[in-house]
C-alpha positions as CSV (number, residue, x, y, z in Angstrom):
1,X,0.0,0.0,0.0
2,X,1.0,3.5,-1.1
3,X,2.0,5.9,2.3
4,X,2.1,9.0,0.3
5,X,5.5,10.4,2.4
6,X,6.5,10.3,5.3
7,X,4.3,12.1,7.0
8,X,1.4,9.8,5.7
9,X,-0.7,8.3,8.5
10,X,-3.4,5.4,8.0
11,X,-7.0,6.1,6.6
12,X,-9.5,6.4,8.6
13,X,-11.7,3.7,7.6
14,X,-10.6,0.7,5.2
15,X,-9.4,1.9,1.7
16,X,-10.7,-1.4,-0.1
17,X,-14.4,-0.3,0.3
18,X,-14.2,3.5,-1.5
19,X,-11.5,1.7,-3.6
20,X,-14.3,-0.3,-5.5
21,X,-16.4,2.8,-5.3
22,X,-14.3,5.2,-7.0
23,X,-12.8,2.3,-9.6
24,X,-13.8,4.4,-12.9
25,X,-11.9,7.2,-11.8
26,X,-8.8,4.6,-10.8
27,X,-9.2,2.7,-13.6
28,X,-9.3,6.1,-15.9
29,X,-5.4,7.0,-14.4
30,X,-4.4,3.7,-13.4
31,X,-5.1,1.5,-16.3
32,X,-2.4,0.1,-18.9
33,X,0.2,3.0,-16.0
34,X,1.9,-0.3,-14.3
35,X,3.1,-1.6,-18.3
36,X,3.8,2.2,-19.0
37,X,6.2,2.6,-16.2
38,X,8.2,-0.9,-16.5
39,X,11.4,-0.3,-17.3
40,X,11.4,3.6,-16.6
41,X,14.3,4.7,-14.8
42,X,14.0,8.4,-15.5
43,X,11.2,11.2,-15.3
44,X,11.8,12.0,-18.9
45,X,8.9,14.3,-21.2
46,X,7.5,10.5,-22.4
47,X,6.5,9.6,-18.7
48,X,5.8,13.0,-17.7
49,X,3.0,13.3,-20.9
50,X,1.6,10.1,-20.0
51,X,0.8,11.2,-16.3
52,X,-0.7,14.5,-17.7
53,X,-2.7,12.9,-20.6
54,X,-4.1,10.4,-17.3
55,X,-5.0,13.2,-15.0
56,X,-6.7,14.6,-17.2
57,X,-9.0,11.5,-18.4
58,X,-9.5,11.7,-14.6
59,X,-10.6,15.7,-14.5
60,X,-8.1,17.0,-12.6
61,X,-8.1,19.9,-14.9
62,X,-5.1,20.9,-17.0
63,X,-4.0,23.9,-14.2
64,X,-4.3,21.1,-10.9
65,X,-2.5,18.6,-13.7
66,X,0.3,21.1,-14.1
67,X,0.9,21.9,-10.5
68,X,0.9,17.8,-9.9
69,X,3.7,17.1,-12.0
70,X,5.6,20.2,-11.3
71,X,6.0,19.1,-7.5
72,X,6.3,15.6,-9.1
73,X,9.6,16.9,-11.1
74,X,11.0,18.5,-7.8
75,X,10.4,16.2,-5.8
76,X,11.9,13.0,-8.1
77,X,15.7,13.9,-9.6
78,X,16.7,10.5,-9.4
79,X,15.7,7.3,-10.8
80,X,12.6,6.5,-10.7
81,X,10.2,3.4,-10.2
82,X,6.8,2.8,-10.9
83,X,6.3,2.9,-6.9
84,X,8.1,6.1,-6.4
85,X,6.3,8.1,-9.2
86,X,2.7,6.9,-7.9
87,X,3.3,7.8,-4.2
88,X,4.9,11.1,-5.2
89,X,1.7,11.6,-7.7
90,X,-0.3,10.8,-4.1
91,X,1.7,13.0,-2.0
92,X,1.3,16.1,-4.0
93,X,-2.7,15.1,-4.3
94,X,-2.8,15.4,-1.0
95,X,-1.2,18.7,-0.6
96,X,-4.4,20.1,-2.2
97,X,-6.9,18.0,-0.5
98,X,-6.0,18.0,2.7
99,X,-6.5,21.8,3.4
100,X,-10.2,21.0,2.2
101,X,-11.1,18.1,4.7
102,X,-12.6,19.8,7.5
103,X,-15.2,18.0,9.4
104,X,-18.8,18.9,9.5
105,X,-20.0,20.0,13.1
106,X,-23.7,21.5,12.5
107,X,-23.9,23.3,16.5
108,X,-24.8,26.5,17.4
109,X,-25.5,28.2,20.5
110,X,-28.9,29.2,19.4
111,X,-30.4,25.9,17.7
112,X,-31.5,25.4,15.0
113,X,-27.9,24.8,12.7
114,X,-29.2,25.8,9.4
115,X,-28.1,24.3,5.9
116,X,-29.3,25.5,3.2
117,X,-28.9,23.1,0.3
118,X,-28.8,24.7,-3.3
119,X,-27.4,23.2,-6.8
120,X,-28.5,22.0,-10.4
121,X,-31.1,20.1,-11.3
122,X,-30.0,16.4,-11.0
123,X,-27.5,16.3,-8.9
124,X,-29.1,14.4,-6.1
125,X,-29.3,17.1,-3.6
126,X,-33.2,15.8,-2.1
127,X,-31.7,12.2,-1.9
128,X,-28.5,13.6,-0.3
129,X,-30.8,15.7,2.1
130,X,-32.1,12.5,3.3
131,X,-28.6,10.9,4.0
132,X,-27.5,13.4,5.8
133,X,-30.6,13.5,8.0
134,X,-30.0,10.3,8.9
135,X,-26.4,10.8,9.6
136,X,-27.5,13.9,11.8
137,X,-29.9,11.9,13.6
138,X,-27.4,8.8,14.1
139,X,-25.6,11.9,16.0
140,X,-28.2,11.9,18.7
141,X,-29.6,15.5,17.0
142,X,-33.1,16.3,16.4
143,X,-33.5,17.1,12.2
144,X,-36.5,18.6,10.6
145,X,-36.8,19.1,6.8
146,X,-38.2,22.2,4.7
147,X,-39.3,20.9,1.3
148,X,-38.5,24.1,-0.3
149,X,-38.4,22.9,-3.7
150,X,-41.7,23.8,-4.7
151,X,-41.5,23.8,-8.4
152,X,-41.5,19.7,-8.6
153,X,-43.9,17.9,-6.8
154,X,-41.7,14.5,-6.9
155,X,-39.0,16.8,-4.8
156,X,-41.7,17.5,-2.0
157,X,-42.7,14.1,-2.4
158,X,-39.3,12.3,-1.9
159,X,-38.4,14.3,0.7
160,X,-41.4,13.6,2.6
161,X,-40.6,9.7,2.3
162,X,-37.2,10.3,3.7
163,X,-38.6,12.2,6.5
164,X,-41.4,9.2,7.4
165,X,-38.7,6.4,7.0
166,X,-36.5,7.7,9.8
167,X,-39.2,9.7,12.0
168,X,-38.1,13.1,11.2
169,X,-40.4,16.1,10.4
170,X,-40.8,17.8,7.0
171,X,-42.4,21.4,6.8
172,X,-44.0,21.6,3.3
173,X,-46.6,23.0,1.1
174,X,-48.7,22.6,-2.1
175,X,-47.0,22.1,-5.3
176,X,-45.8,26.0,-6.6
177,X,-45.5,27.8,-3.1
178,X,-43.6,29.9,-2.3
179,X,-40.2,28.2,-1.4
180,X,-38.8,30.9,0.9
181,X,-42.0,31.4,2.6
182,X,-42.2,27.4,2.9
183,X,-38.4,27.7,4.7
184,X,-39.4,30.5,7.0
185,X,-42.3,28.6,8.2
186,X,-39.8,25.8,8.8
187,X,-37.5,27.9,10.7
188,X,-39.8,29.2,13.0
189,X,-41.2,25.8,13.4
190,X,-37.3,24.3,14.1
191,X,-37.0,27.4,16.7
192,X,-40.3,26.9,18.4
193,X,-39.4,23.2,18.9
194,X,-35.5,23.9,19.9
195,X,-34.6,21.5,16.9
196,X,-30.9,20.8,16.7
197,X,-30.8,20.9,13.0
198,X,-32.8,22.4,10.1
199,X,-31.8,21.2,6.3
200,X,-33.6,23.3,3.7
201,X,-34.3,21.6,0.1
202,X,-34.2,24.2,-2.5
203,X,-35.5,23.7,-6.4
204,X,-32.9,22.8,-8.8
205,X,-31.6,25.4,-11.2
206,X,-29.3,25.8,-13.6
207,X,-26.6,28.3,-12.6
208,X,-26.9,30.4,-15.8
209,X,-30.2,31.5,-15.5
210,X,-30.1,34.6,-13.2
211,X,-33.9,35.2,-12.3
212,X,-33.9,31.6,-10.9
213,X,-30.5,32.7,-8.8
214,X,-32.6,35.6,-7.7
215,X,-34.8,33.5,-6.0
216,X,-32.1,31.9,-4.0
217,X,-31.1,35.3,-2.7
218,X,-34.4,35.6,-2.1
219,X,-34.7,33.0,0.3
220,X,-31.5,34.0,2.4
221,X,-32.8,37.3,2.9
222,X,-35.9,35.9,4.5
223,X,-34.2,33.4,6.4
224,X,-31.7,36.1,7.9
225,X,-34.9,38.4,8.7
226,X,-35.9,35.3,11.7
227,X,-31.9,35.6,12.8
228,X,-28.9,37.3,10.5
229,X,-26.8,34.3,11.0
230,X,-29.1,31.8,9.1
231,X,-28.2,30.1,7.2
232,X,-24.9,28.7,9.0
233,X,-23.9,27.3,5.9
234,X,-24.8,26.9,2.5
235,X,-24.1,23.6,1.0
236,X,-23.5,23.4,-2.7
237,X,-24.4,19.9,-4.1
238,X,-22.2,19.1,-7.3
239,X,-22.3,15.7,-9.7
240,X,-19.2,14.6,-10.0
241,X,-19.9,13.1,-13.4
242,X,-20.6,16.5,-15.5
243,X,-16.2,17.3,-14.9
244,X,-15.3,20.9,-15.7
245,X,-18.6,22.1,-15.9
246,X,-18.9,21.7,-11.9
247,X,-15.7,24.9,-11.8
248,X,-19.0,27.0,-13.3
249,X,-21.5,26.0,-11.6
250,X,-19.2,26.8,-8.2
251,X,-18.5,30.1,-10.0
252,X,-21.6,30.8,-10.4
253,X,-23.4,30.4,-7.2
254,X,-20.3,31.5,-5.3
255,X,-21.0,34.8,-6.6
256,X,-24.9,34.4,-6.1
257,X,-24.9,33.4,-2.6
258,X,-21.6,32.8,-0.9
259,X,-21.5,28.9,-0.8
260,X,-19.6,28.0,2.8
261,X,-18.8,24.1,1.5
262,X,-19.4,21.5,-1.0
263,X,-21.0,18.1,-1.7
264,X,-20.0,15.9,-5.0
265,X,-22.4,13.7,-5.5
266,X,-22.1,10.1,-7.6
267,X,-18.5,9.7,-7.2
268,X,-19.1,6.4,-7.5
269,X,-20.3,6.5,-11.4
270,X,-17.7,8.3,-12.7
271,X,-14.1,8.3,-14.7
272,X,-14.4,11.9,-13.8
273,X,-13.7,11.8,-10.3
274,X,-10.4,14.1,-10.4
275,X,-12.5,17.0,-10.4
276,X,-12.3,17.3,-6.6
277,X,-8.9,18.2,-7.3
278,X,-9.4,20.5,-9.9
279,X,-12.4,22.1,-7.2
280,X,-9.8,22.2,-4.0
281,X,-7.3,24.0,-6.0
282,X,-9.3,26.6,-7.3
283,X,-12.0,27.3,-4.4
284,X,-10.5,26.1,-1.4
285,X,-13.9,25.4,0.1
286,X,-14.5,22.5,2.4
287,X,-15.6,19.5,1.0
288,X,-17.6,17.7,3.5
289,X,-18.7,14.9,2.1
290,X,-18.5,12.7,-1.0
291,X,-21.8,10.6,-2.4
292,X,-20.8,7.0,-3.6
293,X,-23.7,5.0,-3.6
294,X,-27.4,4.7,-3.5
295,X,-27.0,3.2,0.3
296,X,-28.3,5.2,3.1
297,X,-24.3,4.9,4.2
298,X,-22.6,5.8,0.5
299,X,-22.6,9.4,2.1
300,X,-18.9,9.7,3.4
301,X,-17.5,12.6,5.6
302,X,-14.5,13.4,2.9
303,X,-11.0,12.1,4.3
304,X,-8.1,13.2,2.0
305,X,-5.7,10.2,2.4
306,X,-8.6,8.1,1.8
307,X,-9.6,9.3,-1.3
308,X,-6.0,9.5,-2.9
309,X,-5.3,6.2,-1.9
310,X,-8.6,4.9,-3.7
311,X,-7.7,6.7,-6.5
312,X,-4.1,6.0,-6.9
313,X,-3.8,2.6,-5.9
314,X,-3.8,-0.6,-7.7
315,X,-6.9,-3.0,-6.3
316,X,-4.4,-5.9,-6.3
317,X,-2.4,-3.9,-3.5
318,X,-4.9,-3.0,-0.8
């Protein structure tokens, strides 16, 4: 197994597990590397072009890819081995992860801890909504749910199965409300109740159309009218599988709203994977979790090491 440096300490939960999850994106760098590098005993412009051309198959993004193999050429001036260049490529991965693992801790002196959950349509964010309810609640916290995506009936719906199968309230209204007066209601509810945690669904839009961004400002200016601090963090849900396009969408609703972390979703369907990468580089926002499954557990606090180790490591070594 790959230790990524010296410094490298074990993962926090077994590696084989996300390593099956995340095998696209491995297989995307990985495959057809181990004949590549056989026989390589320098880091010359052939091998150097082939780890470019394979981070980017992955996403990492040409910028991220550059910065990789630049700390790749410092760091290895002498021969080389197909070991050495692939814990190298993991140690300066997780020079850029690591400042982005932070762990979630949704307390406040004044309950509720409000989320406010906003991205594209499609990227899971109602089904992710309910996995973290349920990690929430393993917590020993009370949850309630605000169905604020009124424009699709199957959102309001959904979320109100997640909220019956683990026994946790869902403030909602008819099909077409208004979705910042449906989250104010819930916030006064969560208040009234002394709820640990309120998570607030929000319709799926796509980042380019402003009017529908509006809205979204919209709703953070009512929320902040019960108490300024609301929400304590806006989560921004992004699918893994759309690549480069997730940079704009973070763009996008950066600007909009101030998002405080991220989400990517359906890690686990993707050659694509690399885009976290490409993400930490660029935003430095805390990624706390990853989605890699349809399992009620597939929703996995992000751990750095973890991750690079799943990506860069062959499945016959772990």
């Amino acid at each position: 197994m790959l230790g990524f440096g010296k410094k490298a300490g074990k993962a926090k939960v077994k590696p084989e597990k996300l390593n099956k999850k995340l095998g696209k994106t491995r297989n995307s760098f990985l495959s057809g590397l181990k004949d590549f590098l056989l026989g390589k005993k320098k880091l010359d412009e052939d091998v150097l072009t082939e780890l470019e051309t394979r981070l980017l198959m992955a996403d990492v993004g040409l910028e991220t890819a550059e910065d990789i193999l630049s700390g790749l050429k410092s760091a290895l001036k002498s021969d080389i081995s197909e070991d050495k260049v692939l814990n190298e490529l993991g140690a300066q991965m997780l020079k850029i992860l690591k400042p982005v693992e932070q762990n979630f801790c949704a307390v406040t002196p004044r309950p509720p801890f409000v989320i406010l959950m906003v991205g594209v349509n499609g990227v899971g964010k109602t089904t992710t909504i309910g996995k973290l309810a349920h990690k929430l609640q393993a917590q020993g916290k009370s949850v309630m749910l605000a169905a604020g995506d009124t424009f699709r009936a199957a959102a309001v719906e959904q979320l109100k199965s997640w909220g019956e199968r683990n026994n946790i309230p869902v403030v909602a209204q008819e099909t077409g409300s208004d979705s910042a007066s449906v989250i104010y209601d819930a916030l006064a509810s969560a208040k009234a109740k002394n709820i640990d945690v309120l998570i607030a669904d929000t319709a799926g839009r796509l980042h380019t159309q402003a009017n529908l961004m509006e809205e979204l400002k919209k709703i953070k200016r009512v929320m902040q009218k019960l108490d300024p601090e609301f929400p304590h963090e806006t989560i921004l849900a992004l699918d893994a599988g759309v690549g480069q396009n997730a940079v704009a969408q973070t763009e996008e609703f950066q600007e909009a709203l101030g998002v405080d972390s991220i989400i990517l979703t359906k890690m686990d369907g993707t050659a694509k994977g690399g885009i976290l990468l490409a993400l930490a580089k660029k935003f430095r926002l805390p990624v706390r979790f990853i989605g890699v499954g349809e399992s009620v557990d597939d929703l996995r606090d992000f751990n750095a090491e973890e991750f690079v180790q799943a990506i860069i490591s062959s499945e016959n070594n772990i």
